[in-house]
N, C-alpha and C positions, 0 to 999 in steps of 0.2 A: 557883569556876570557875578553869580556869588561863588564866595570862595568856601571852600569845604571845610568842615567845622568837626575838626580831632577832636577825640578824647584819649589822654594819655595817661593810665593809671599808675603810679609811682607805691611800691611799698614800703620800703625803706631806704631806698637808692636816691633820696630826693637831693642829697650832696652832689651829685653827679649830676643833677639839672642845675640846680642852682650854678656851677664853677662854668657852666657850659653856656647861659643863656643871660644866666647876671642881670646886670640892669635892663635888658630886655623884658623881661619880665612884667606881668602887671598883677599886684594883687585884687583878690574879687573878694566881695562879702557872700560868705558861705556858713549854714551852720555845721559843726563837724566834722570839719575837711578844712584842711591849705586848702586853696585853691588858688592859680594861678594861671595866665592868659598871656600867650605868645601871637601876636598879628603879625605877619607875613603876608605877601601880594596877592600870593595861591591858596593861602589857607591859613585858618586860626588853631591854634594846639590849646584847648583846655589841658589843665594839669592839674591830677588832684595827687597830695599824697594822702595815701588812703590809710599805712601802716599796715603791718604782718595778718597774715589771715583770711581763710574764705570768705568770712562773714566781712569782713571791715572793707575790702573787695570787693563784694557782690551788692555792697551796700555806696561803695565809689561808681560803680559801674553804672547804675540805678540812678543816681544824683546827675551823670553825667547825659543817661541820656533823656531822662524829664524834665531837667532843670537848662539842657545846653541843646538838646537838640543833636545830638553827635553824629555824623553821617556814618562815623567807624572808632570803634576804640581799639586803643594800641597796648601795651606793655613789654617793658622791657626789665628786668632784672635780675639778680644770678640767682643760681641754682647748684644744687648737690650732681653730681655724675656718679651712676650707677653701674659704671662696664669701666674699663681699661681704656677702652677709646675717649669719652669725656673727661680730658684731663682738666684743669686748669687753666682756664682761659679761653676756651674752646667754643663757640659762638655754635647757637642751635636756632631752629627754626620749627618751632611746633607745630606738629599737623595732626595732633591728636592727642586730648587730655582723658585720663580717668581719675574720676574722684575716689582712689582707693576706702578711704574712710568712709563712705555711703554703702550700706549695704543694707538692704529692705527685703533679702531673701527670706529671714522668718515670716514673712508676712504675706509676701506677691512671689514668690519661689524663684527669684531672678539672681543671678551671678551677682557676685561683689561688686560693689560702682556701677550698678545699673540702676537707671532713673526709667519711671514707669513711661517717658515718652520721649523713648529711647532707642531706637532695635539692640545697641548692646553698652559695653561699658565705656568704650570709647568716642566720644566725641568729637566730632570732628571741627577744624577750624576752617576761616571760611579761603576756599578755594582759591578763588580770582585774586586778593589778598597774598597767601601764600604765594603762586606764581609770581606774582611781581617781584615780591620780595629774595624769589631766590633769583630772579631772573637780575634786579640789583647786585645781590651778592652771592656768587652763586657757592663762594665758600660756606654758606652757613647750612648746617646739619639739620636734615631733617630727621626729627623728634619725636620719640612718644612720651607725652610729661605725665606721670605719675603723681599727684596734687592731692594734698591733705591738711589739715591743721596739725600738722609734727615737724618740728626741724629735725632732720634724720640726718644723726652724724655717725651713729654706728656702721661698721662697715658690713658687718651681717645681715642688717636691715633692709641694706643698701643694694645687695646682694640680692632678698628673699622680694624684695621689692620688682627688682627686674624679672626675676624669675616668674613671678606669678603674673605680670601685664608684660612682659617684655617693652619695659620703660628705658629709656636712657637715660634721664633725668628725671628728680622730685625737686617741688617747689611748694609754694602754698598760699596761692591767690590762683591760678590761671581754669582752673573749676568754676569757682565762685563768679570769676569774671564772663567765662564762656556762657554757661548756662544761663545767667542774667540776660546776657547781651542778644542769643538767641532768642529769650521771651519776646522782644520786643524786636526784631528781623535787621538789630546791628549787627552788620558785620565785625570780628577782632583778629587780630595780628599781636604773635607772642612771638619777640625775639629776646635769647636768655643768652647766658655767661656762665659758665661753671668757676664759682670759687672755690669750691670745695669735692673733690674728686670722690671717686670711692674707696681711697684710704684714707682722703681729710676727714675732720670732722670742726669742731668750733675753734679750733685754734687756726686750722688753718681757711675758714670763713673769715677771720677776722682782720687775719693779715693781708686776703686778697680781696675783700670786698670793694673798698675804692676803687682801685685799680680794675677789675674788672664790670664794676658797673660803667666807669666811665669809657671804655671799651666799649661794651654792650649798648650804652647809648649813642656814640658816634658813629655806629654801625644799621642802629634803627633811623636816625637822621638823615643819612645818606639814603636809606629805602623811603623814608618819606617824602624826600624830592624826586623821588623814582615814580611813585603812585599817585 
């Protein structure tokens, strides 16, 4: 029987792979990308780090599923919290991205974040995917991620950002990665971390990143042997 072929897109969180799977690991010849390959009995985990960004994401996502074939791409890493409830540490479960930074209204008369093959700004992530995974954990928060090319460490921003998508969280890969993976009818699965609340900002991303990517990833792990 074959075994089901992940793809696991890392942006900067790839410290938290590596401490986690170590010499398990195997590395691949890639141009542009780490790439790295974990074999298991049930299934293979491509691993690219892709680094910060829609574009450098949507371009990991792309490679993952032309180059590997991916039956589903994953991502896990932290995020900004935009309400009082996403503290620090607090493990979400996205069931809905908008690409705030996308706006093509002067042009096609459509709301902010709306792509022309769309119904609205929000995209959804895929279903059967989500269920599993809350069904694994059913502690993780279901999400509206807010995704831009900005690390938003203002707290005003943070604020004006909720208020206009009713976001809990911004990041800035889980767009780039959604809407790719759609083109081509992979399903993905976004599980996040808040290191940074919506009173942190870069200081306090810096101090909790480790710690809660590695969080974040042993909580994705555990859903992976779930689905």
């Amino acid at each position: 029987m074959n075994t089901k072929r992940i793809g696991l897109i890392v942006a900067v969180e790839i410290s938290a792979v590596l401490k986690k799977y170590g010499e398990r690991l195997e590395k691949l010849p890639a141009r542009g990308f780490e790439v790295m390959r974990l074999t298991l009995n049930d299934y293979t985990l491509y691993i690219v780090s892709s680094g910060a960004g829609e574009i450098a994401a949507a371009a990991a996502a792309q490679y993952l599923i032309s180059v590997h074939d991916v039956d589903m791409i994953l991502n896990f890493g932290v995020v900004g919290g935009l309400t009082e409830e996403m503290t620090v540490a607090r493990l979400a479960l996205i069931k809905e991205v908008v690409h705030y930074d996308f706006d093509a209204g002067a042009w096609l008369g459509y709301e902010k974040g709306r792509y022309a093959d769309y119904p609205t700004p929000f995209i959804k992530t895929d279903e059967t995917l989500f269920e599993a995974a809350l069904k694994a954990e059913p502690e993780l928060k279901p999400v509206v991620c807010a995704s831009g090319d900005k690390f938003v460490a203002d707290a005003k921003k943070k604020r004006e950002l909720h208020e206009e998508f009713c976001a809990d969280i911004c990041e800035m890969e889980s767009a780039g990665i959604l809407i790719t993976a759609n083109r081509s009818g992979v399903p993905c699965l976004f599980i996040k971390a808040v290191s940074d609340s919506i009173h942190g900002g870069s200081d306090e991303f810096e101090r909790e990143i480790e710690r809660c990517a590695e969080i974040c990833l042993d909580t994705l792990d555990k859903v992976i042997h779930s689905i």
